[in-house]
Structures are given as C-alpha cells and as structure tokens.
N, C-alpha and C positions, 0 to 999 in steps of 0.2 A: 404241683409235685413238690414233696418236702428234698430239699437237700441230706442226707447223713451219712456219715462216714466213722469210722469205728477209729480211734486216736488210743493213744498210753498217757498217763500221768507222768510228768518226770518230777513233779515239787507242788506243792501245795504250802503257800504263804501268804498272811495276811488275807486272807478269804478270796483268794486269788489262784485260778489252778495255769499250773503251767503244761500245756501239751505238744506231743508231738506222735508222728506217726511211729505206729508201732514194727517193730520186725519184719519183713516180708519173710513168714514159715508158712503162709500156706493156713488155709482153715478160713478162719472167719477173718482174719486179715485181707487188705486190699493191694500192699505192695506201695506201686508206683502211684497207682489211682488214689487212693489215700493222700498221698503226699501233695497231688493237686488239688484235692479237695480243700484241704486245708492253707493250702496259697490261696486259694479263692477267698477264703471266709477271713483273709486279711493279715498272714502271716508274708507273704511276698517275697521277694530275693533271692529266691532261690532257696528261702528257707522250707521247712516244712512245719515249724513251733507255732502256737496259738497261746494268748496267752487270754483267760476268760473269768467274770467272776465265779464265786462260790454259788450254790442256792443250799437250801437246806436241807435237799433230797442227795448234795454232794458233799455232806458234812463229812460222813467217813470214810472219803479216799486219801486213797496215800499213793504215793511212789511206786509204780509197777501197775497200776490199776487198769485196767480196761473201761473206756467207756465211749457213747454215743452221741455224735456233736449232731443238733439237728437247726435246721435255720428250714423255716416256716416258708409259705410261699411270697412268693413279691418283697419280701425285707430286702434282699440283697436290690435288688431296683428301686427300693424308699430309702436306702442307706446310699447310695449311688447318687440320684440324686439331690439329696440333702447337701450334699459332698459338693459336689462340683457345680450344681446350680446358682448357688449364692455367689462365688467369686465371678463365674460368665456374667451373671446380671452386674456385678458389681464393675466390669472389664467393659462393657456394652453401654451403663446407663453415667460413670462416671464422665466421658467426654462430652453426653447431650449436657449434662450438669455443669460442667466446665464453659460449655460454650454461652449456653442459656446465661449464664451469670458476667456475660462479656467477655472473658478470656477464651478467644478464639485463636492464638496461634498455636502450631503442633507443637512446641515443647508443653501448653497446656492441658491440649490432650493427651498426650500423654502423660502426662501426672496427674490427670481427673483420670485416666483405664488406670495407673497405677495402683492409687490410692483406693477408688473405689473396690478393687479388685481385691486388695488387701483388707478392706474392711470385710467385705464377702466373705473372703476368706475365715478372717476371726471370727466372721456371726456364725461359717457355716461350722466350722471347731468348735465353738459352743456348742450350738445346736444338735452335736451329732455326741456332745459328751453327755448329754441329758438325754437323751434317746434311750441310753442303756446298749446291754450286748446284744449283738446279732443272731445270736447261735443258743442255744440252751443246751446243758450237760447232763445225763444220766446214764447211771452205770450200767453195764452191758449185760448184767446179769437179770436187772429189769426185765429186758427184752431181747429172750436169746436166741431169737429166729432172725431177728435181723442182719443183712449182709450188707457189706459194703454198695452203697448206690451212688453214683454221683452222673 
C-alpha cells in the first residue's frame, strides 16, 4: 500500500520545496489526517512542515500550490532501519571489541558502546544522506481523483 496525502507548498528554494498541510475546508483536503501523515514522513514535533527536494516534474510550483506526497511501499521500514540499525550494532558490537582487545573493565565498555555507537551512528547519517528522499512530489492536478489516504 502507497502512503499519500495531499500537502500545500509554502516556498520553493534552492530546488528544495518547503511543505505543509494545507487548510482543513473540506473537499479534497484531509484536515488532521494530513497533518499526521506528514509527521510520519519525518517532519516530527509536533510540526506538520516537510521539507523535500525538487524533481523536474515540480519545476513550476510555487507558493499556494497543491500537491501529492507519495512514499512507495516498504521505504519507510528501509529508511527505519538504515536509521537506527547501525548505532544498535555499533552500541552491541563496541564492548565485544573492547573486551576482545583486553580492556575488560566497565568504564571500557562503556566507551567501546559509546564509541561504537557513535560511529554507527555517523555511518548510519551518511548512509541515509545518499539514500535520497523518501517521498516523491507531484502536482494534484496530475491526479485529480486522488483523496487523502493514510
């Protein structure tokens, strides 16, 4: 099942669109449901903003626009774990590493979970900035039967 939900353009900069939920009037808007959709797809905090890149089928939006954020099946579960796998392994394999190499008392394991867990972390931030974006954008007018789903 594809994720989508129906968002507004607030700014388009640097091939970069900034979105957020649009109005709740009713029609092809989703309201509240929208606004969780787009927490999901990694705006968080209570916000409702996404911010995503351009493609070239979003060259001519602007400001006020209506369009279609869609994230494919399983991406959010490969983006998920890309994310948090690497620091667990790094949080897990850092104290056998510490130990194996003769530094076996607890303030070494703990600084072999530290460390490891930290480097996890940087490889999984890399790894998840080469990925690309999770969602793909197109304008509503594309496909005007579409209703909010999530």
């Amino acid at each position: 099942m594809t994720l989508e939900t129906i968002a507004e353009v607030v700014a388009v900069s640097g091939g970069m669109i900034h979105l957020d939920c649009p109005p709740a009037t009713g029609g092809r808007t989703c309201g509240r449901r929208c606004a969780c959709a787009l927490r999901l797809l990694g705006a968080g905090q209570g916000r409702s903003a996404l911010l995503l890149p351009g493609s070239p089928r979003t060259a001519d939006l602007v400001a006020g626009d209506t369009v279609i954020v869609s994230v494919r099946d399983g991406i959010l579960l490969k983006a998920a774990g890309r994310v948090y796998l690497w620091p667990l392994a790094g949080l897990l394999a850092g104290p056998l590493l510490f130990r194996s190499g003769g530094l076996s008392g607890d303030g070494w394991v703990l600084l072999g979970a530290l460390s490891a867990g930290l480097v996890g972390y940087l490889f999984a931030r890399s790894l998840n900035r080469r990925a690309g974006p999770i969602a793909e954008i197109y304008p509503a007018d594309s496909n005007p039967g579409v209703e909010c789903r999530s």
